[in-house]
Structure formats: C-alpha cells, structure tokens
Gaussian input, Z-matrix of N, CA and C with variables (Angstrom, degrees):
# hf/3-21g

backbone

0 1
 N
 C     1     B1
 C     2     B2     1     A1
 N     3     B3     2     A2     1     D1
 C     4     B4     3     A3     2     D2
 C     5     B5     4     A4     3     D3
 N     6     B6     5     A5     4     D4
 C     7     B7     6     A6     5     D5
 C     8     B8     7     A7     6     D6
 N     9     B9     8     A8     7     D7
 C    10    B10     9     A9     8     D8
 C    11    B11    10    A10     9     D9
 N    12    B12    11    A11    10    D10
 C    13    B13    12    A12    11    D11
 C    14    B14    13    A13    12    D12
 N    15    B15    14    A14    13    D13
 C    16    B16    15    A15    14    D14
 C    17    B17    16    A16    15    D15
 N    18    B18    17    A17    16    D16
 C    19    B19    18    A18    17    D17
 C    20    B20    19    A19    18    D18
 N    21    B21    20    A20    19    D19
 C    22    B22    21    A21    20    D20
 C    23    B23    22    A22    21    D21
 N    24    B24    23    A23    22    D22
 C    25    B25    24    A24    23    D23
 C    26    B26    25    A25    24    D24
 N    27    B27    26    A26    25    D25
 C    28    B28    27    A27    26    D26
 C    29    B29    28    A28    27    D27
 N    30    B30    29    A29    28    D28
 C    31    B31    30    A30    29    D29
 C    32    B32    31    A31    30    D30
 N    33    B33    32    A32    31    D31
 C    34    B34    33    A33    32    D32
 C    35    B35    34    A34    33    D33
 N    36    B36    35    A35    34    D34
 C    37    B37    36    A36    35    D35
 C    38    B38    37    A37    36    D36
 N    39    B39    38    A38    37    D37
 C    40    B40    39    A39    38    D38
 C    41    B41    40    A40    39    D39
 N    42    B42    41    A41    40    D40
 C    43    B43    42    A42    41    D41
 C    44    B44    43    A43    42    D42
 N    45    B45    44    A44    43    D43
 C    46    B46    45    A45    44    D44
 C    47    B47    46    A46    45    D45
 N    48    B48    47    A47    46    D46
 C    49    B49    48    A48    47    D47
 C    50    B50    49    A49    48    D48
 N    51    B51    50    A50    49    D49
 C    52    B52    51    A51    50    D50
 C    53    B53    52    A52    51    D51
 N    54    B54    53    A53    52    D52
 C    55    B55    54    A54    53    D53
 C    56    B56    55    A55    54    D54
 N    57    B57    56    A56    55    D55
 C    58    B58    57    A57    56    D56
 C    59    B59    58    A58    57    D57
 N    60    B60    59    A59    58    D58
 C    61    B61    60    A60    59    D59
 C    62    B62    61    A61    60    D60
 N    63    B63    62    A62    61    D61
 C    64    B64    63    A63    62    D62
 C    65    B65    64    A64    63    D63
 N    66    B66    65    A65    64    D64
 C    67    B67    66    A66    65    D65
 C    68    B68    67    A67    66    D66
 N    69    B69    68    A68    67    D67
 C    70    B70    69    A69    68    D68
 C    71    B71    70    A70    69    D69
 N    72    B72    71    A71    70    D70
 C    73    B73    72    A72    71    D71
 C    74    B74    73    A73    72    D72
 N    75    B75    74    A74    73    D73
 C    76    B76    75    A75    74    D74
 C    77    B77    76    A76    75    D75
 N    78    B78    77    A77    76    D76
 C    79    B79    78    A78    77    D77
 C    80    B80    79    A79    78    D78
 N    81    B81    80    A80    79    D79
 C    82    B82    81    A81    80    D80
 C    83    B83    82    A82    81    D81
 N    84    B84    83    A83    82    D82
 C    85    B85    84    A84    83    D83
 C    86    B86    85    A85    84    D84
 N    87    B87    86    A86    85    D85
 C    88    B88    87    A87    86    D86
 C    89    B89    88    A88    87    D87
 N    90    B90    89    A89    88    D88
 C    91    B91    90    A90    89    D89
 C    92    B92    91    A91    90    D90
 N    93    B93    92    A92    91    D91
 C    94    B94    93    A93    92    D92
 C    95    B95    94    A94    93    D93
 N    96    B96    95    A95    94    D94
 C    97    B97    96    A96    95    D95
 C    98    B98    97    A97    96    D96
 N    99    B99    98    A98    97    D97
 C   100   B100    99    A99    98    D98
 C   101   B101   100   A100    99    D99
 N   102   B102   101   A101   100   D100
 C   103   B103   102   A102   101   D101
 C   104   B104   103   A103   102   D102
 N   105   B105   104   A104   103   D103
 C   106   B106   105   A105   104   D104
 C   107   B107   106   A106   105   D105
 N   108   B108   107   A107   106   D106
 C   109   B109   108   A108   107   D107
 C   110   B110   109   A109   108   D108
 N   111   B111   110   A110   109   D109
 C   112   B112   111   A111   110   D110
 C   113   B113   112   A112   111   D111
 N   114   B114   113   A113   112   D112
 C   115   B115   114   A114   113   D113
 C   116   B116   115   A115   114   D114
 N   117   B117   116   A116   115   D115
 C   118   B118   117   A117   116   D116
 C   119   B119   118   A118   117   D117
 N   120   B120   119   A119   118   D118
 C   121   B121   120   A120   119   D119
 C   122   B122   121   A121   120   D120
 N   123   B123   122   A122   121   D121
 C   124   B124   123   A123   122   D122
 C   125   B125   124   A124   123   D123
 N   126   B126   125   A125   124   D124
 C   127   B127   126   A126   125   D125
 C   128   B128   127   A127   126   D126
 N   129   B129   128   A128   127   D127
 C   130   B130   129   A129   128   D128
 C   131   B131   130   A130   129   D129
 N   132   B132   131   A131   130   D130
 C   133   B133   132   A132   131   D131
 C   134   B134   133   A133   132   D132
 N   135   B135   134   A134   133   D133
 C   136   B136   135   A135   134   D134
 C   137   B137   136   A136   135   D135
 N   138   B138   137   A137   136   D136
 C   139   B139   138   A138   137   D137
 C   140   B140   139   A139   138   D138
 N   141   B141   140   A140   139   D139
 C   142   B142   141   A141   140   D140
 C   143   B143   142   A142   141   D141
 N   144   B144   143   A143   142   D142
 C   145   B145   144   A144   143   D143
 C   146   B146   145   A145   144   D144
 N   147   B147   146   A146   145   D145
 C   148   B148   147   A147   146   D146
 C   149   B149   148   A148   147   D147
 N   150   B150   149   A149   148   D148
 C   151   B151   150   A150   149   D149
 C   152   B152   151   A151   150   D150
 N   153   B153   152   A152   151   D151
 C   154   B154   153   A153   152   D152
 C   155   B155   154   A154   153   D153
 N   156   B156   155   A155   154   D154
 C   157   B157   156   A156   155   D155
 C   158   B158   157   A157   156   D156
 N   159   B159   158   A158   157   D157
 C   160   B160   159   A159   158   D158
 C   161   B161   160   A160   159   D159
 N   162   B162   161   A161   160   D160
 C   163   B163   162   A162   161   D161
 C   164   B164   163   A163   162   D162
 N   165   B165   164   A164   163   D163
 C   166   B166   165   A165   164   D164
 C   167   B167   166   A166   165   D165
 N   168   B168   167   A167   166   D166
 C   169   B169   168   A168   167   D167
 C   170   B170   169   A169   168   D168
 N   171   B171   170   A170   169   D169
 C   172   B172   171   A171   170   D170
 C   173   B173   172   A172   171   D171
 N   174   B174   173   A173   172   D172
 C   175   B175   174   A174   173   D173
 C   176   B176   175   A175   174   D174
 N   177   B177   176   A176   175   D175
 C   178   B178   177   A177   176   D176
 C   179   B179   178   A178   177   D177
 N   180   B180   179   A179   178   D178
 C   181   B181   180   A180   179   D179
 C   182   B182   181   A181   180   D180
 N   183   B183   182   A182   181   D181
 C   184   B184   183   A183   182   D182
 C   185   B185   184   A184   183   D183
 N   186   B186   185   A185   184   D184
 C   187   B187   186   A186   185   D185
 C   188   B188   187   A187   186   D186
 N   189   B189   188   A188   187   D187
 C   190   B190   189   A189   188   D188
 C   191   B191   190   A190   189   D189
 N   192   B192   191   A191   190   D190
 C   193   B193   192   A192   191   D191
 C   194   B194   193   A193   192   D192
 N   195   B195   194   A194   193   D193
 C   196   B196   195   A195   194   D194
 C   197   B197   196   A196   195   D195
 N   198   B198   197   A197   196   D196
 C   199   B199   198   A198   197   D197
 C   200   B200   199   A199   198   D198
 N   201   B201   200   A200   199   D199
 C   202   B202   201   A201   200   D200
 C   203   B203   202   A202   201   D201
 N   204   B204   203   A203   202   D202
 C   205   B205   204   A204   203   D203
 C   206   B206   205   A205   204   D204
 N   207   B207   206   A206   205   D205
 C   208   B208   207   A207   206   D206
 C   209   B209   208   A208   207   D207
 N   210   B210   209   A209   208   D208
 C   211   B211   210   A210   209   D209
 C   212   B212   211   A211   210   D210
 N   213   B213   212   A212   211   D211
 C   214   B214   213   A213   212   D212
 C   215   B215   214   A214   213   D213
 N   216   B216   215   A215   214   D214
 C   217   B217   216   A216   215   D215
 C   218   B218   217   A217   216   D216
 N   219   B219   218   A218   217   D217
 C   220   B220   219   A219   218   D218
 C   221   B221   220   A220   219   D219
 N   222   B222   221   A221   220   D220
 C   223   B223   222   A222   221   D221
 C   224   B224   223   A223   222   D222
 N   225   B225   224   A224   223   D223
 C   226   B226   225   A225   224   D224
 C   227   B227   226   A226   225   D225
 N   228   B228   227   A227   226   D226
 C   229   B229   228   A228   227   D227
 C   230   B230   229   A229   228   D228
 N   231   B231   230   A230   229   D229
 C   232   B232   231   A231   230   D230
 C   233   B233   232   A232   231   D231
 N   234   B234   233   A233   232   D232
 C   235   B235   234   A234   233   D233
 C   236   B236   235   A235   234   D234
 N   237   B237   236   A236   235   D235
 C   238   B238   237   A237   236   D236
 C   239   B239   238   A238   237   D237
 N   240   B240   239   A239   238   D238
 C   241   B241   240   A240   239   D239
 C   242   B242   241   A241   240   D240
 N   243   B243   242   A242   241   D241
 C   244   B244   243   A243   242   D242
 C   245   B245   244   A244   243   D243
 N   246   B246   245   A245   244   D244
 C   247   B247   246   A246   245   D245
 C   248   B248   247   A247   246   D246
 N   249   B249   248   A248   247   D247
 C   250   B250   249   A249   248   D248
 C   251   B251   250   A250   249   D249
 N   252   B252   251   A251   250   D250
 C   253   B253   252   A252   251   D251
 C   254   B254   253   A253   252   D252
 N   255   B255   254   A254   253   D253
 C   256   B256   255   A255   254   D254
 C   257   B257   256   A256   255   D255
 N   258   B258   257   A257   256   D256
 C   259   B259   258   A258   257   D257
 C   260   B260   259   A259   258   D258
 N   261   B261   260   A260   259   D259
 C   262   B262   261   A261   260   D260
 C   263   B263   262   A262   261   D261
 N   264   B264   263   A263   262   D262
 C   265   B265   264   A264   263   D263
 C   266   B266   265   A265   264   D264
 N   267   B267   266   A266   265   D265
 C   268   B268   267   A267   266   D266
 C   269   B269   268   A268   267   D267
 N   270   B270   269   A269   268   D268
 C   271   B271   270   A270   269   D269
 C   272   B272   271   A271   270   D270
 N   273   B273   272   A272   271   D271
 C   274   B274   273   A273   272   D272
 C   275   B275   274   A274   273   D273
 N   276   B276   275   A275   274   D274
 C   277   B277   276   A276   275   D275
 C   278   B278   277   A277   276   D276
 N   279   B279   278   A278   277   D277
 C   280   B280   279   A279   278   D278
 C   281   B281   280   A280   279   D279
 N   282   B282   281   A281   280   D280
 C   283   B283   282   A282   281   D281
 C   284   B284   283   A283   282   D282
 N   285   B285   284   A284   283   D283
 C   286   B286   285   A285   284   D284
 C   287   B287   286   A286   285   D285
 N   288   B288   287   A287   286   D286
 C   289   B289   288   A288   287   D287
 C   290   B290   289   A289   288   D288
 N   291   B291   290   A290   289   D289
 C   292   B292   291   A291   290   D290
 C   293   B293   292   A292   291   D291
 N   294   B294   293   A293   292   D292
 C   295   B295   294   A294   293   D293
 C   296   B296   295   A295   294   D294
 N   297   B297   296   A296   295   D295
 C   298   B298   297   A297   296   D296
 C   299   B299   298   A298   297   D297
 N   300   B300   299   A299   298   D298
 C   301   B301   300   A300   299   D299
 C   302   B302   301   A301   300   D300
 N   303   B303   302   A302   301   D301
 C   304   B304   303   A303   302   D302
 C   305   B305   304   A304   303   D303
 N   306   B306   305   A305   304   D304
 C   307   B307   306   A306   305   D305
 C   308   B308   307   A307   306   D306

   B1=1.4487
   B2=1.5302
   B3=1.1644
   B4=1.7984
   B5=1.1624
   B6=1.6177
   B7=1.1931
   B8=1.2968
   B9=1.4111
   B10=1.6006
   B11=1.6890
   B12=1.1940
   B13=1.3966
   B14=1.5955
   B15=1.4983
   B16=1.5585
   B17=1.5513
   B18=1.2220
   B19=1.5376
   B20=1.1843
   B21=1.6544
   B22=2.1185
   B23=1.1711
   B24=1.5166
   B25=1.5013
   B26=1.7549
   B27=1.5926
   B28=1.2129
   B29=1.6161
   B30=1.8415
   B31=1.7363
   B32=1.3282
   B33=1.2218
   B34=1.5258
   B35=1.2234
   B36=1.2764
   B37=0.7780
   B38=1.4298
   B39=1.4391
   B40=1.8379
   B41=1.9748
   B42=1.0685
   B43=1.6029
   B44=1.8063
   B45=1.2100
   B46=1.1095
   B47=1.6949
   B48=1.8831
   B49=0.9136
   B50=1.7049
   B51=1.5007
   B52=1.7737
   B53=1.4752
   B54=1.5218
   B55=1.9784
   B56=1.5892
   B57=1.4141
   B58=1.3581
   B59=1.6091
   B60=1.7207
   B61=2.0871
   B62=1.2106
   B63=1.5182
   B64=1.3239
   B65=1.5802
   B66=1.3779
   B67=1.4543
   B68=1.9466
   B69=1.0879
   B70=1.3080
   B71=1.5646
   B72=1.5617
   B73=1.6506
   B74=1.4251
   B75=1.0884
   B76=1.5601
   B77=1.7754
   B78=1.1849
   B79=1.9520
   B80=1.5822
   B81=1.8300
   B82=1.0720
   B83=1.6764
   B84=1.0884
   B85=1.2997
   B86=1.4050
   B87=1.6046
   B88=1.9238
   B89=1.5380
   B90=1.1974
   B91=1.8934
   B92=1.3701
   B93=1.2900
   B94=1.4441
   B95=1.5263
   B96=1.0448
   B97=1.9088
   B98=1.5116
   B99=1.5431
   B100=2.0613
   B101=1.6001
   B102=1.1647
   B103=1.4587
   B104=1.2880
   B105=1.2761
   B106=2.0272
   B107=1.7489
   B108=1.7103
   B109=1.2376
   B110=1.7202
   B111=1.2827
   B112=1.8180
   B113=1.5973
   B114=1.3653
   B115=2.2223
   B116=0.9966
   B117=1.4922
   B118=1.4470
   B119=1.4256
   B120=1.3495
   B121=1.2942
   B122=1.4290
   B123=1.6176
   B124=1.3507
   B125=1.7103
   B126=0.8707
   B127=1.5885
   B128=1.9164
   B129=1.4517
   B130=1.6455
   B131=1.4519
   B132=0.9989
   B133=1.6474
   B134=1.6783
   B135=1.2732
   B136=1.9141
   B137=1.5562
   B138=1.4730
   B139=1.1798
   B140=1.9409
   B141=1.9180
   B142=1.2676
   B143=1.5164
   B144=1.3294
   B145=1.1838
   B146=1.5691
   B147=1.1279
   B148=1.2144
   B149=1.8192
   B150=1.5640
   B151=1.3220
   B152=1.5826
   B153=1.3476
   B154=1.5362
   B155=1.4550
   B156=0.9850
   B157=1.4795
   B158=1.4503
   B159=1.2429
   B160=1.3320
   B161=1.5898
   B162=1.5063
   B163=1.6205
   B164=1.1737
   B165=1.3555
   B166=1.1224
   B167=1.5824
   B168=1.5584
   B169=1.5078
   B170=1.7061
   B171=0.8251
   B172=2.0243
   B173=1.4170
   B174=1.9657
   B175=1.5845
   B176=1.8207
   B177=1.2730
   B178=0.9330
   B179=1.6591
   B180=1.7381
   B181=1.7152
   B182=1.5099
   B183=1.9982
   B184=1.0074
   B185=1.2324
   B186=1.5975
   B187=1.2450
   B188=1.4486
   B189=1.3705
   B190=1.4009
   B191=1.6896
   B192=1.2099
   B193=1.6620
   B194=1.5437
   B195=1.0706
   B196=1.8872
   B197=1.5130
   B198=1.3903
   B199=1.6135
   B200=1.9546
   B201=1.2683
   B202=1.7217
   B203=1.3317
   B204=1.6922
   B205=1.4107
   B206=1.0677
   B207=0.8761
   B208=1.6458
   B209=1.3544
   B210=1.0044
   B211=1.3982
   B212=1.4103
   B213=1.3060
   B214=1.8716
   B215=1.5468
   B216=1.2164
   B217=1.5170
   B218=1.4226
   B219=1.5281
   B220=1.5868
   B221=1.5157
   B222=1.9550
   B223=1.2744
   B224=1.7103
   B225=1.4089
   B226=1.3404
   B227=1.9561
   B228=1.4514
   B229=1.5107
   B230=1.7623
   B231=0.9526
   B232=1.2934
   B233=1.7030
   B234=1.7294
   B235=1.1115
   B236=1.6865
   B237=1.7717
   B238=1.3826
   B239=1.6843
   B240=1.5008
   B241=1.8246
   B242=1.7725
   B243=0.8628
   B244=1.5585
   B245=1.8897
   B246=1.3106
   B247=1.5667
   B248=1.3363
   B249=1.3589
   B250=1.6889
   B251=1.5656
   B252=1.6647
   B253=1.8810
   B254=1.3725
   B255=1.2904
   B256=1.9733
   B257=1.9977
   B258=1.2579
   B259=1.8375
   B260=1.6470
   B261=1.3488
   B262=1.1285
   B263=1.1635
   B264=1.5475
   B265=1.2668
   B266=1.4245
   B267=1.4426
   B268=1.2904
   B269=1.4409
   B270=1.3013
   B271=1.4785
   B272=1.3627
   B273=1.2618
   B274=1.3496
   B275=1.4460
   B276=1.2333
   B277=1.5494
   B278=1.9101
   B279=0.8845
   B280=1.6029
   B281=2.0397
   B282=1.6588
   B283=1.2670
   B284=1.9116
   B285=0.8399
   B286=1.5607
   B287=1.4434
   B288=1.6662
   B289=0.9628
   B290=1.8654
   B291=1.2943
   B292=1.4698
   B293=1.7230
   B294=1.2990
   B295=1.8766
   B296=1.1921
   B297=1.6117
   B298=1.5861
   B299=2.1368
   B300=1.3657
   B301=1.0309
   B302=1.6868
   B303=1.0491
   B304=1.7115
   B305=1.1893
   B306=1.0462
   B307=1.3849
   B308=1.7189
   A1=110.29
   A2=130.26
   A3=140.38
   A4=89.06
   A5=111.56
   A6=139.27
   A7=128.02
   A8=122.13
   A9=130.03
   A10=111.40
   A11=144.98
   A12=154.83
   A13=113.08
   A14=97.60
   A15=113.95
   A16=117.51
   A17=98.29
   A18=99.06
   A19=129.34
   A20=99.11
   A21=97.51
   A22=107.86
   A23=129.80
   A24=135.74
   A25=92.15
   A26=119.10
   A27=142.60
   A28=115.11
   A29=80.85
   A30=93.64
   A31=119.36
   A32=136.34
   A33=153.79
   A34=109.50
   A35=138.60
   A36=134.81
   A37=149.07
   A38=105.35
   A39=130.51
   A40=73.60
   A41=112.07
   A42=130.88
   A43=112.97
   A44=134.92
   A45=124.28
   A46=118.34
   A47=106.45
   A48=119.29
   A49=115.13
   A50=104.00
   A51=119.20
   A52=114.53
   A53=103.63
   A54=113.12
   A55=84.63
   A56=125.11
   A57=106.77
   A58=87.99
   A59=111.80
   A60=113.97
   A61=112.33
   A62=119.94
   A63=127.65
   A64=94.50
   A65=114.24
   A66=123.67
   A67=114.63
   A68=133.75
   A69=124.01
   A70=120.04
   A71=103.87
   A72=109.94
   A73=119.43
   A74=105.36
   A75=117.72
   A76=99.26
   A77=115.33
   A78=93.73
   A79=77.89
   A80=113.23
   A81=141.77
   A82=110.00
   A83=125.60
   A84=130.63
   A85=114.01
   A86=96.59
   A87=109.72
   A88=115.43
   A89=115.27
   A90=127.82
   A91=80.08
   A92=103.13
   A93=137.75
   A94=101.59
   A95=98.23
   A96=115.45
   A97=94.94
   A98=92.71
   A99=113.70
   A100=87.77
   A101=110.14
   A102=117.65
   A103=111.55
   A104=107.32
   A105=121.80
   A106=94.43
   A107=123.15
   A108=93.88
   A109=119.46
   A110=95.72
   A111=103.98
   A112=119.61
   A113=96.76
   A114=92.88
   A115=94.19
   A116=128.91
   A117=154.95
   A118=115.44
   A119=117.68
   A120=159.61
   A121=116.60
   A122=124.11
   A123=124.81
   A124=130.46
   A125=115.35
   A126=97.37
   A127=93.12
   A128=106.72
   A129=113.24
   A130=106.85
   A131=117.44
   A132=137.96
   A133=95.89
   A134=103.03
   A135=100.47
   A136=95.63
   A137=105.77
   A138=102.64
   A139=111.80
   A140=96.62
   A141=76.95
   A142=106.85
   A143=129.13
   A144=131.14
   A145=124.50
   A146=121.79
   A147=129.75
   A148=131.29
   A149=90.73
   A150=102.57
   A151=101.20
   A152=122.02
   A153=119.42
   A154=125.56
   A155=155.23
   A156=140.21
   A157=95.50
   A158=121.42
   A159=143.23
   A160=126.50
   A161=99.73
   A162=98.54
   A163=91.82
   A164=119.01
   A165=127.83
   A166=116.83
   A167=103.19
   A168=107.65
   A169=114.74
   A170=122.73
   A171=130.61
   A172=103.92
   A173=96.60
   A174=113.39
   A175=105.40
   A176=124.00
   A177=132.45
   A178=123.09
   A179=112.56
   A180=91.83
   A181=95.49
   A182=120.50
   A183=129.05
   A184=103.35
   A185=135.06
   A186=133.73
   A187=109.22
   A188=107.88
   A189=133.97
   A190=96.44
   A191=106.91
   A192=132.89
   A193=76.47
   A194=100.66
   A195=100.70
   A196=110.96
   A197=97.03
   A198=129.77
   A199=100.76
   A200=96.13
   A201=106.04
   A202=85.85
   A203=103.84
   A204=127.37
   A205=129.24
   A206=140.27
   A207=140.70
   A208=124.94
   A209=153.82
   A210=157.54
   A211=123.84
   A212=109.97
   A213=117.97
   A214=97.72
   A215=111.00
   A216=128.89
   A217=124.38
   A218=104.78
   A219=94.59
   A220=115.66
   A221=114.63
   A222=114.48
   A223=97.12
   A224=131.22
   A225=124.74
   A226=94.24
   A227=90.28
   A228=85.46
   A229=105.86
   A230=137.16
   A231=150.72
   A232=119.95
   A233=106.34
   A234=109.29
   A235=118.61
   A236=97.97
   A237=90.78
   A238=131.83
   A239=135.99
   A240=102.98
   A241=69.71
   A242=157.59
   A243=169.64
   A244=123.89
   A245=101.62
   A246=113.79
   A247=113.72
   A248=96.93
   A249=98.54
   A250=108.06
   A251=85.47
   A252=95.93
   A253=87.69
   A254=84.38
   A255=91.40
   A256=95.82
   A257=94.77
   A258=73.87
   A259=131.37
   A260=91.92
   A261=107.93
   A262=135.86
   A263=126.53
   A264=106.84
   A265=134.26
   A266=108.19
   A267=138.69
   A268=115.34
   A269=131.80
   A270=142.88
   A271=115.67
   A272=102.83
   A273=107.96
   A274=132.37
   A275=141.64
   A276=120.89
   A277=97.99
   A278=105.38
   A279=102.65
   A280=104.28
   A281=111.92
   A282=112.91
   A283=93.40
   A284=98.62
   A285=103.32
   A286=116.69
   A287=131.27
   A288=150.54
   A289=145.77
   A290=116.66
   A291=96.10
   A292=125.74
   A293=97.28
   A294=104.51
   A295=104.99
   A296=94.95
   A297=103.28
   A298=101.63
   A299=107.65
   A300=93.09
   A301=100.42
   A302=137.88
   A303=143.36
   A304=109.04
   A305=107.79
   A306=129.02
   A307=124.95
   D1=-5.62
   D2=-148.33
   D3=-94.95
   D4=-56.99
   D5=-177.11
   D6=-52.38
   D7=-49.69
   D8=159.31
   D9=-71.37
   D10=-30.62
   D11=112.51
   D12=17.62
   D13=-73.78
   D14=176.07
   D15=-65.45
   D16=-60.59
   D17=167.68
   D18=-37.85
   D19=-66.87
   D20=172.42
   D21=-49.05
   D22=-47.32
   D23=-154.78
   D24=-50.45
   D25=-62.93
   D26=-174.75
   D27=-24.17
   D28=-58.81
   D29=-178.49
   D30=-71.03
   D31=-15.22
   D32=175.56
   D33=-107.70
   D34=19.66
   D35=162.97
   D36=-134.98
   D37=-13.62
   D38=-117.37
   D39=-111.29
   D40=109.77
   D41=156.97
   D42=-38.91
   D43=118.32
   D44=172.17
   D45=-64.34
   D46=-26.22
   D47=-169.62
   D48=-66.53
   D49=-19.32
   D50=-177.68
   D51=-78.67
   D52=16.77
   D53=-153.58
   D54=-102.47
   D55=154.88
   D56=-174.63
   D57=-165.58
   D58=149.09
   D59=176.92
   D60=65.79
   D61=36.65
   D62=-170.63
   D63=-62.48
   D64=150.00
   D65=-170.24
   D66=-148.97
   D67=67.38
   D68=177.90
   D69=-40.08
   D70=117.03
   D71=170.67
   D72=-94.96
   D73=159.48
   D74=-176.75
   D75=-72.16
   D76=132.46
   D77=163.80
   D78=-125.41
   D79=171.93
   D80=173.35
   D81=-70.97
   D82=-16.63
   D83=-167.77
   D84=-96.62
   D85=-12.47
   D86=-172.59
   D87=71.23
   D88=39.66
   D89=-167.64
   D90=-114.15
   D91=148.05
   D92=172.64
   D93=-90.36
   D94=101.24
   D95=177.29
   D96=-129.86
   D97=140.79
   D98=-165.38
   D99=-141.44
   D100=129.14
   D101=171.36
   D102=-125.81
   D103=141.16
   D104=-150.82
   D105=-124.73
   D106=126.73
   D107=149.46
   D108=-77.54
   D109=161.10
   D110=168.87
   D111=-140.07
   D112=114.80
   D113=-172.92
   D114=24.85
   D115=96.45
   D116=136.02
   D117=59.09
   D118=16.03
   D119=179.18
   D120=-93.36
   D121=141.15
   D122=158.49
   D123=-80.40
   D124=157.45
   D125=167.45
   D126=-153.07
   D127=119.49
   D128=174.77
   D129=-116.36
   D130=123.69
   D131=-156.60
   D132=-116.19
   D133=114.83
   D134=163.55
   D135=-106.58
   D136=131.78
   D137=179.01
   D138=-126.30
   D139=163.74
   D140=-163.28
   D141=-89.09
   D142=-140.50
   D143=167.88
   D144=-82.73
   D145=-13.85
   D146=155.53
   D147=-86.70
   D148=10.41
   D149=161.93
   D150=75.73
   D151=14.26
   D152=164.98
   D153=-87.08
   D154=161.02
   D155=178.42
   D156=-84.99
   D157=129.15
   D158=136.32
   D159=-49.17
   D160=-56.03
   D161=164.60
   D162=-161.33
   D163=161.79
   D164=149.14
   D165=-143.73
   D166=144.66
   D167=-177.17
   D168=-103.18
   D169=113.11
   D170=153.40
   D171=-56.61
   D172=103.39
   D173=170.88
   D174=-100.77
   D175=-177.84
   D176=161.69
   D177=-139.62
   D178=170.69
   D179=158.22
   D180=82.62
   D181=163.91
   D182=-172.03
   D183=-91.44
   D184=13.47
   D185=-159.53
   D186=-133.28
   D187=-16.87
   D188=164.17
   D189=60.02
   D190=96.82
   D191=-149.37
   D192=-118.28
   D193=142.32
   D194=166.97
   D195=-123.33
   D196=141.11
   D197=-171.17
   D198=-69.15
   D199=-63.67
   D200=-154.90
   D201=-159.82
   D202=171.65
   D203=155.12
   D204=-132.85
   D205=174.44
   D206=176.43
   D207=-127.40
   D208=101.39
   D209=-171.17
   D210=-101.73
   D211=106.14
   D212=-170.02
   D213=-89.76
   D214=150.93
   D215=157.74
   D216=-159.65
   D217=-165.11
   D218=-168.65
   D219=16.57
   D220=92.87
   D221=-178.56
   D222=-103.69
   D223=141.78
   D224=165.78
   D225=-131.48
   D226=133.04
   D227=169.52
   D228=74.14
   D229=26.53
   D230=-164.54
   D231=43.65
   D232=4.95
   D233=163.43
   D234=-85.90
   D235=142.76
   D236=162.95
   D237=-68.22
   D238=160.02
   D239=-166.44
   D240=-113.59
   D241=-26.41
   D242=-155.90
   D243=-125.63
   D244=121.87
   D245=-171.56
   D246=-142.07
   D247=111.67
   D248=165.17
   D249=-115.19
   D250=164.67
   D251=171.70
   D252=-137.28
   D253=145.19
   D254=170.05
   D255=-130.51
   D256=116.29
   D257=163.18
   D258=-152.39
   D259=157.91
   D260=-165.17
   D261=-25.71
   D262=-60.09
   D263=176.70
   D264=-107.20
   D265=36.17
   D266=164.65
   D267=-127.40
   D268=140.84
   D269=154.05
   D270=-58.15
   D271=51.90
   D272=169.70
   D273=-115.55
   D274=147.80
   D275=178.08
   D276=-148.58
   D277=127.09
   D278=-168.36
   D279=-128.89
   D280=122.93
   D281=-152.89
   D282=-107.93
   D283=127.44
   D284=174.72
   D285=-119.63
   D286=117.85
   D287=125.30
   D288=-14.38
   D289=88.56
   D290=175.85
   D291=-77.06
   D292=114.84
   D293=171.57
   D294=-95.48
   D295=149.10
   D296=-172.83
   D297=-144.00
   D298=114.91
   D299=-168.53
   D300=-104.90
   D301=43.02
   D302=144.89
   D303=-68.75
   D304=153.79
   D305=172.47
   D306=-80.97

C-alpha cells in the first residue's frame, strides 16, 4: 500500500522543475520521447506535438525498468481534464478526472 501511496503522491505532485539531463531518444515509431533524470529515477515523456506529454512512464535502475505510466488527454487550457496510471507491477490502472467547481 506505501507503494501505490508514493506513486499517486508522484503523479499529483511531481514538480517538472525537479526533471533534470533532459535527453531526446530516437523511438522507431518517430514519437518525440525526452527522457529526464529524477532523484535517481527515470522519467520518459512521449510527447505530443504541442509539446504536452502524452504519456509519460517512471522507470528505475540502470536498465530503466518502468514503474507505471501516466496518460494525459483531453488537454484544455494546458491542463489535462483526464489521467490514467496503469502500473507495472501491480494490476492496477487508476483513471482520474479534472473537476472544476468555478463558474
């Protein structure tokens, strides 16, 4: 439970500004994937053409093993209104919603 804890905490939380050695990789698909270290941590970002993250996955380790991912959509206002995580080494996938109670 510590573990899924951390994770959500991560996704609600995680500063872009803490992203650091940003590095663009080649993928086979021609997607714009940028990989960030983070506290001794990976972070691989596919991004879309408007320069929003599409997804990005939290790897770890020298082999860069991945934890979870995150998947943004429907962005208005540069927020995502829709969030998933799916991760790895649990059968888990948890979908999050933006509410907005302004008028």
């Amino acid at each position: 439970m510590e573990t899924l804890t951390e994770d959500i905490r991560w996704v609600v939380l995680w500063n872009l500004n803490d992203l650091s050695q940003p590095l663009q990789i080649s993928s086979p698909k021609k997607e714009l994937l940028v990989q960030y270290f983070y506290k001794g941590n990976w972070i691989i970002g596919k991004m879309s053409s408007n320069d929003f993250p599409d997804k990005i996955t939290y790897a770890y380790g020298k082999k860069k093993i991945p934890k979870f991912d995150v998947t943004f959509n429907e962005y208005y206002d540069g927020i995502p209104r829709k969030i998933a995580v799916k991760h790895h080494k649990f059968d888990l996938r948890i979908h999050l919603s933006y509410i907005s109670f302004a008028n």
